[in-house]
One Martini backbone bead per residue (centre of mass of N, CA, C, O) as a GRO file, in nm:
protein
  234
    1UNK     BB    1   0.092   0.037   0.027
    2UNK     BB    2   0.038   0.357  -0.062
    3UNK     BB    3   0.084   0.694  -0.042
    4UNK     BB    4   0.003   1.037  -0.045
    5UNK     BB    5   0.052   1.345  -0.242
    6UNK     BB    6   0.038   1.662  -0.076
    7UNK     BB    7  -0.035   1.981  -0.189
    8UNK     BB    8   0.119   2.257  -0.050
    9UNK     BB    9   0.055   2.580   0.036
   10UNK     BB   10   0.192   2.893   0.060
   11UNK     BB   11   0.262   3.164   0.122
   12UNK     BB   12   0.404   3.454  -0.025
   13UNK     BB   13   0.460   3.549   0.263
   14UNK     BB   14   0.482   3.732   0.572
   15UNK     BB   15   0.201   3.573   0.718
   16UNK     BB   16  -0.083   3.422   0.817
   17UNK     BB   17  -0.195   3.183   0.747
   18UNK     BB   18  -0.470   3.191   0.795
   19UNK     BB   19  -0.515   3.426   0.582
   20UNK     BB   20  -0.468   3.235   0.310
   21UNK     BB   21  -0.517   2.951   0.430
   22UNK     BB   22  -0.736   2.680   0.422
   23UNK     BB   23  -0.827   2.487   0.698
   24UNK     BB   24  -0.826   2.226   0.544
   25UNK     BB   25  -0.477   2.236   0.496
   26UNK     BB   26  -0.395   2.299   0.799
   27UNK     BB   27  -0.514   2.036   0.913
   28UNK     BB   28  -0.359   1.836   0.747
   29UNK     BB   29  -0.051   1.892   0.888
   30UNK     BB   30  -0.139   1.723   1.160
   31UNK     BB   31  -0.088   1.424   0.952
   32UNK     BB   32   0.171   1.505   0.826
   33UNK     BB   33   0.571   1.403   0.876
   34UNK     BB   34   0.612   1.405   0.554
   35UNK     BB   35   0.862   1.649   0.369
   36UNK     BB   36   0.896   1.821   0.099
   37UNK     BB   37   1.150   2.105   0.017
   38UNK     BB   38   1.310   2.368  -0.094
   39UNK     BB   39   1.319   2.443   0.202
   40UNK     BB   40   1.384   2.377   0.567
   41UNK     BB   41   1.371   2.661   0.691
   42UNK     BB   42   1.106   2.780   0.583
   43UNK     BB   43   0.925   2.511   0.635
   44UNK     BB   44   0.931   2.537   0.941
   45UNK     BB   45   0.845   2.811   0.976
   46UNK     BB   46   0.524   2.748   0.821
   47UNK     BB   47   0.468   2.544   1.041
   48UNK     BB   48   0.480   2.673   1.288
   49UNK     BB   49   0.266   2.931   1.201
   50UNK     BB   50   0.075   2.660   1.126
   51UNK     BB   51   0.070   2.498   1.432
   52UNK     BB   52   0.346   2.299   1.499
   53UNK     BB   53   0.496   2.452   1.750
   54UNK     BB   54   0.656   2.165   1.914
   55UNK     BB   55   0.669   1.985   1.645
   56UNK     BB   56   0.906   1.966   1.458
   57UNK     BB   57   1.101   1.755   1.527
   58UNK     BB   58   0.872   1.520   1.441
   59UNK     BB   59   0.984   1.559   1.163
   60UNK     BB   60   1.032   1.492   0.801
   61UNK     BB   61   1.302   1.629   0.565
   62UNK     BB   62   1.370   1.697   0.267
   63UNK     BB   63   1.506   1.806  -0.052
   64UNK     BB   64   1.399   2.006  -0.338
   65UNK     BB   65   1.567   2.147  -0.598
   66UNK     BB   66   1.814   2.273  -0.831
   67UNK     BB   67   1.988   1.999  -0.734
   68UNK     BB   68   1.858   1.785  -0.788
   69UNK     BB   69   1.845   1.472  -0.894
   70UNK     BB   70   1.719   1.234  -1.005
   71UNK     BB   71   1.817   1.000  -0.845
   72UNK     BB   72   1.668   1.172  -0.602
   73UNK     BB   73   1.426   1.138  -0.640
   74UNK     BB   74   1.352   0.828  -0.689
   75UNK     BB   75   1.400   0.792  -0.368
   76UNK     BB   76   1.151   0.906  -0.287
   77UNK     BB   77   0.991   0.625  -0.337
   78UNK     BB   78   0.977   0.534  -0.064
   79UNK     BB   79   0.838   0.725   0.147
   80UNK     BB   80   0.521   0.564   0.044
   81UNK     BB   81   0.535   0.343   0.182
   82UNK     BB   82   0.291   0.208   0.402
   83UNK     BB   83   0.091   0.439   0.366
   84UNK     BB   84   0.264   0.721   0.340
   85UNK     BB   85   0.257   1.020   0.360
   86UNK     BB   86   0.307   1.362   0.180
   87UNK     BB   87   0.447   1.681   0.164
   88UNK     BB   88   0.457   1.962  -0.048
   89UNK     BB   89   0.660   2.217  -0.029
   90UNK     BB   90   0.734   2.538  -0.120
   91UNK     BB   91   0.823   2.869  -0.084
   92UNK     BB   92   0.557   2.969  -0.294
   93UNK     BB   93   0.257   2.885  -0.285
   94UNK     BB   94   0.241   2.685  -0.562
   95UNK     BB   95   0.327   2.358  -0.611
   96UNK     BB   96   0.483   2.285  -0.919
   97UNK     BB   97   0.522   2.581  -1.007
   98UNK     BB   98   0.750   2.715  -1.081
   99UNK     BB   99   0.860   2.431  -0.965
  100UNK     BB  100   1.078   2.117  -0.870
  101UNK     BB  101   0.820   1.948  -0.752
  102UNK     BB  102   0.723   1.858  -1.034
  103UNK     BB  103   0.960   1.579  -0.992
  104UNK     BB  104   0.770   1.438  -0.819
  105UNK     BB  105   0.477   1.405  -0.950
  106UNK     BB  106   0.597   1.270  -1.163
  107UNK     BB  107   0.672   1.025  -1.013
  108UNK     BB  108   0.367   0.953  -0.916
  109UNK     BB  109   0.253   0.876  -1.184
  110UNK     BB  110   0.439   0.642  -1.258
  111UNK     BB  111   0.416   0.515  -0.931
  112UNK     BB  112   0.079   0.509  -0.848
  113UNK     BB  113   0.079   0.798  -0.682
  114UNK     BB  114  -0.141   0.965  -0.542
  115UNK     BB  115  -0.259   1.348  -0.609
  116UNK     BB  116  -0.320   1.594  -0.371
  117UNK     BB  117  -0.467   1.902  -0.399
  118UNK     BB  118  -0.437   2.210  -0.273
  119UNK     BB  119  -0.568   2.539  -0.138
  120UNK     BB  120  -0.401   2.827  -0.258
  121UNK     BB  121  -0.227   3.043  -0.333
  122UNK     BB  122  -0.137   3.238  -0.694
  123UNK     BB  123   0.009   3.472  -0.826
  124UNK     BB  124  -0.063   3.413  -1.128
  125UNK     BB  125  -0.400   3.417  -1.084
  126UNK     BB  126  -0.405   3.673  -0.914
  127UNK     BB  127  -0.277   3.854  -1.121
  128UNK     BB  128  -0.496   3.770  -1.363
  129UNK     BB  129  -0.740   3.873  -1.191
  130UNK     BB  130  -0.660   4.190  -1.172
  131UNK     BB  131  -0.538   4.279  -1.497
  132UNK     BB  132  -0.776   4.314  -1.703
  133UNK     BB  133  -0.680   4.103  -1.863
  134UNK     BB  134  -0.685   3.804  -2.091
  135UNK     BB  135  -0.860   3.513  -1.910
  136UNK     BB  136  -0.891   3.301  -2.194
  137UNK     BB  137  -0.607   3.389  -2.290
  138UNK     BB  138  -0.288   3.248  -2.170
  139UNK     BB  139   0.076   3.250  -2.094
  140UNK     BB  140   0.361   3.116  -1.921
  141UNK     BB  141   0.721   3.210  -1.927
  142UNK     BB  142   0.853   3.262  -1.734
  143UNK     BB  143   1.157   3.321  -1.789
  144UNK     BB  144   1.371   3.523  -1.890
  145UNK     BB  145   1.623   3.643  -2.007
  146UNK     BB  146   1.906   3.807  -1.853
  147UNK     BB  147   2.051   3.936  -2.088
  148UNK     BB  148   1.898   4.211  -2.202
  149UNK     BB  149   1.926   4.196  -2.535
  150UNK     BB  150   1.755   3.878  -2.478
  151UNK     BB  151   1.514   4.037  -2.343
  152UNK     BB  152   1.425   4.212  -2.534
  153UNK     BB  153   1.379   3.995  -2.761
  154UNK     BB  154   1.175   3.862  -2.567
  155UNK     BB  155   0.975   4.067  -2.595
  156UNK     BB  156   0.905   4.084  -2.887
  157UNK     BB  157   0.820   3.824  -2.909
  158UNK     BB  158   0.550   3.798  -2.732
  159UNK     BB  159   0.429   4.083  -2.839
  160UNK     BB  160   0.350   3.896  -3.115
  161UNK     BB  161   0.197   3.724  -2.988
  162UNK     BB  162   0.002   3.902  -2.802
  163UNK     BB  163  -0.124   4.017  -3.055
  164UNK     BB  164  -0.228   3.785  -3.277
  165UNK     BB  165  -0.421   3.620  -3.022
  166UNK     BB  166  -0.499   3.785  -2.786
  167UNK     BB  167  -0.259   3.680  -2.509
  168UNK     BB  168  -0.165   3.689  -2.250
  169UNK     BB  169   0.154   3.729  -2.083
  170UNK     BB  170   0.322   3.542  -1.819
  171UNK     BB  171   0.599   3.639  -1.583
  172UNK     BB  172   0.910   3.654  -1.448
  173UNK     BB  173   1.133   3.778  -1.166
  174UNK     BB  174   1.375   3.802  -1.043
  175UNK     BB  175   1.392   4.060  -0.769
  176UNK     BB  176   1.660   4.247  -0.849
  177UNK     BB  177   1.515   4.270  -1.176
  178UNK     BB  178   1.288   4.402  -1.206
  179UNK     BB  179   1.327   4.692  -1.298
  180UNK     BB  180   1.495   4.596  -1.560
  181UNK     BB  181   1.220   4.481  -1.654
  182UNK     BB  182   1.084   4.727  -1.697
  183UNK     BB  183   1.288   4.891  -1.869
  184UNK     BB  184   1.250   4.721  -2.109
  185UNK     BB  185   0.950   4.720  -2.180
  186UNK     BB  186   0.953   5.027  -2.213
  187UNK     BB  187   1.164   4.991  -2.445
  188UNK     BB  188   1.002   4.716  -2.628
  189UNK     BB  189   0.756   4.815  -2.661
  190UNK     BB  190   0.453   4.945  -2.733
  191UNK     BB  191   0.251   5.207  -2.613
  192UNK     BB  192  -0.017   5.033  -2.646
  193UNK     BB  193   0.102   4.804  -2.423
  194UNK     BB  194   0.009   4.647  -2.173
  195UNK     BB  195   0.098   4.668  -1.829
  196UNK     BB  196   0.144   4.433  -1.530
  197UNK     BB  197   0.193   4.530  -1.194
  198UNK     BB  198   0.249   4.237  -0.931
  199UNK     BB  199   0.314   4.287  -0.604
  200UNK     BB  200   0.320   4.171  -0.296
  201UNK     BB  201   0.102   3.995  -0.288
  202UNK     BB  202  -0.129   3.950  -0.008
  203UNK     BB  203   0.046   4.195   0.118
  204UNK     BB  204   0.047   4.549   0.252
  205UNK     BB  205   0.226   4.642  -0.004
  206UNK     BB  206   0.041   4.609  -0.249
  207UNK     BB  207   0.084   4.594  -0.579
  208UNK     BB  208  -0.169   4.645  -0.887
  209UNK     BB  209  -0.135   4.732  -1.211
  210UNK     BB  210  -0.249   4.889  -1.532
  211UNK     BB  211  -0.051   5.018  -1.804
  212UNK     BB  212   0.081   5.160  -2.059
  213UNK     BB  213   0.363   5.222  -2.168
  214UNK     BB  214   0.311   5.548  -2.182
  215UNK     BB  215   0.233   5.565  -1.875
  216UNK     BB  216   0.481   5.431  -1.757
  217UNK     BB  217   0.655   5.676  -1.865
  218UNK     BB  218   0.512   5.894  -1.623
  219UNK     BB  219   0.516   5.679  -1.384
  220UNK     BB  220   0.787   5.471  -1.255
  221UNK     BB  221   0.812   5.234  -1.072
  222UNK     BB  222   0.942   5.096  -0.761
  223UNK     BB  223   1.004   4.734  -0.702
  224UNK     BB  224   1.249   4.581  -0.627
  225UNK     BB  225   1.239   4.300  -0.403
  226UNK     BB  226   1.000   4.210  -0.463
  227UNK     BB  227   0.745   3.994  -0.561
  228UNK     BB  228   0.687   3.968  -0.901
  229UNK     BB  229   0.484   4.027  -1.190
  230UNK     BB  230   0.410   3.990  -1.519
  231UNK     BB  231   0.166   4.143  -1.799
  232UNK     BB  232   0.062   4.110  -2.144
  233UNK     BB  233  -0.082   4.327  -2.366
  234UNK     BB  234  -0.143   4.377  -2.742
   0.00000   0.00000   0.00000
């Protein structure tokens, strides 16, 4: 009997989970001991935080980052040996998107183990609900490339995708280049060419605009080191 691998989403910042995490998430935490998380040191604390504290040690805790490699993820299929369940944390939002939490998924169903997703904040889908772009058609890009000159041109590359389809892309960046992608986009789009900055999403001070690239460059946010999200459409 194998046991079950559960999606457990984590705050976007630092909030009080009571506040982000739907109550039924939160005690699934109560009977889950062992967890797969990108992060031990977050992963700790965002469970002492969400009711475990003066419980933590009594969990067993592995480590899935963008360093561990395949032979290590396939190890992971003993966790679930004799019936135990299993909790995937992310470091921030929902595990397994834009997230390496995703290869731990992909072999849960290689190897007939049941997968259950939980409820709890996405940055990228509460980003586009709130961006008043074209949310019947969107694409995620993922991260553009590090460097401008390549990230300019793929900013008019996906422009010319969402100029022809009518559909939203959305993106993210390293929080320390943050400014470095506003300031590329209204370098490299053209001025009608609509532009959300979602940063900082349900913590207090989130900040959420959408406006055409020439009015961003009437009045350009400093967005700091804050994790946004970024969303265009053509």
């Amino acid at each position: 009997m194998k046991g079950k691998l559960y999606l457990i989403p984590s705050p976007l910042g630092d909030n009080d989970p009571a506040g982000v995490i739907p109550a039924p998430t939160l005690d699934l935490l109560q009977h889950i001991n062992c967890y797969v998380v990108e992060e031990v040191r977050t992963a700790r604390r965002y469970l002492s935080s969400a009711g475990l504290k003066g419980h933590i040690q009594e969990l067993e805790f592995h480590e899935l980052n963008e360093h561990t490699s395949e032979e290590e993820v396939e190890q992971f299929a003993a966790l679930f040996e004799n019936g135990r369940d299993v909790g995937l944390i992310s470091e921030a939002g929902l595990p397994a998107v834009a997230d390496p939490g995703a290869a731990l998924v992909a072999l849960c169903h290689l190897r007939g183990i049941e997968v259950v997703p939980q409820v709890g904040p996405s940055s990228l889908m509460m980003a586009l609900m709130a961006s008043g772009l074209n949310g019947q058609s969107f694409t995620f890009c993922g991260y553009l490339p590090a460097k401008t000159e390549e990230r300019r041109s793929a900013i008019k590359a996906i422009e010319k995708v969402s100029q022809s389809k009518r559909q939203t892309q959305i993106f993210i960046e390293t929080p320390y280049r943050n400014d470095a992608m506003l300031a590329d986009l209204l370098q490299a789009c053209h001025p009608s060419t609509r532009i959300c900055v979602a940063a900082n999403i349900t913590m207090p001070d989130e900040f959420i605009r959408t406006k055409t690239v020439a009015e961003w460059k009437k009045e350009k946010p400093i967005i700091g080191k804050r994790p946004c999200v970024f969303l265009m459409l053509a």
